[in-house]
N, C-alpha and C positions, 0 to 999 in steps of 0.2 A: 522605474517602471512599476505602477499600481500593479496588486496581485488581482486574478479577477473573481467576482465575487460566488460563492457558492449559497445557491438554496435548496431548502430542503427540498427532496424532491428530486434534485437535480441527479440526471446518468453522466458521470464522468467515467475516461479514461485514464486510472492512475496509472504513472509507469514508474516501478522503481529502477533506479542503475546501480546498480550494486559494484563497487570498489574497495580495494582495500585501502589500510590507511598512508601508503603512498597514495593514493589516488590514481592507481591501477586497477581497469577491470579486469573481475573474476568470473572467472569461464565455469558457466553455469552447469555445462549438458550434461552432467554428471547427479546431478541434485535429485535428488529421491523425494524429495517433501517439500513444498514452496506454499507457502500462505501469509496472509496479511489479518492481524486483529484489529480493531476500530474500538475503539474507547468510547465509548459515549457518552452526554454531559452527565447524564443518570447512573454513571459507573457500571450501566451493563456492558458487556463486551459480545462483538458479533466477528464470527474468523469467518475467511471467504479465502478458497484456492485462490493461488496466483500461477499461470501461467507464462511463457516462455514467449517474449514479443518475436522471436525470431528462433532461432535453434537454440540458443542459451551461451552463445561464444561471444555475445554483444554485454552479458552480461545486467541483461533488462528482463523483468520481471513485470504484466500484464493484470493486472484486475479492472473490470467495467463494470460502474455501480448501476444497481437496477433503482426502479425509482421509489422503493419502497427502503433502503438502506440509509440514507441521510434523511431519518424522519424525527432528528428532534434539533429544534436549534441551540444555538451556544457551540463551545470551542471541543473539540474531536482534537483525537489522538489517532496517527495509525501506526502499527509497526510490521515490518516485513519479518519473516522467518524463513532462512533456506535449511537445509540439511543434505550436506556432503561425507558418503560414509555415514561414522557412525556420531557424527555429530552437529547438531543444529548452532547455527549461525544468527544471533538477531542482526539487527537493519536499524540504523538511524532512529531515531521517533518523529514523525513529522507532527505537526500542528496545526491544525486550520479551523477557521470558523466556518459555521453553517449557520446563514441568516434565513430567518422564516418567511416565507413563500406570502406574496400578497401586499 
């Protein structure tokens, strides 16, 4: 299956699932602090909260890009952060391209 294409510009809805490394979800509704960093190709970095797609026992985590957030093209980083108690949790790194609008 082709992945489908991102431009800049573009409002997505990321969702992360967050599991442990069984591959067991982790029951979020407890998390004090949720956010997501964005790497960008210029090495700035922009954090945006991430919210609870459901009550947090699905163990999915919500952010929805505005159209002003994927505004440079080239290849993006993002990382999730939870924090349970009194300790934060990174998330995967995902990887994606953002091709230029036009």
């Amino acid at each position: 299956m082709q992945e489908p294409s991102v431009y800049t510009g573009h409002v997505l809805s990321l969702v992360f699932a967050i599991r442990d490394q069984s591959k067991k979800i982790i029951d979020l509704q407890t998390a004090t602090s949720m956010r997501v960093d964005f790497h960008r190709v210029n090495g700035a970095r922009k954090t945006a909260t991430l919210v609870f797609s459901t009550d947090g026992t699905d163990g999915k985590l919500t952010y929805t890009t505005s159209a002003t957030d994927l505004d440079i093209p080239g290849v993006w980083k993002a990382q999730a952060f939870y924090t349970i108690g009194s300790i934060e949790y990174p998330v995967d790194v995902v990887t994606f391209n953002v091709l230029p609008r036009g």
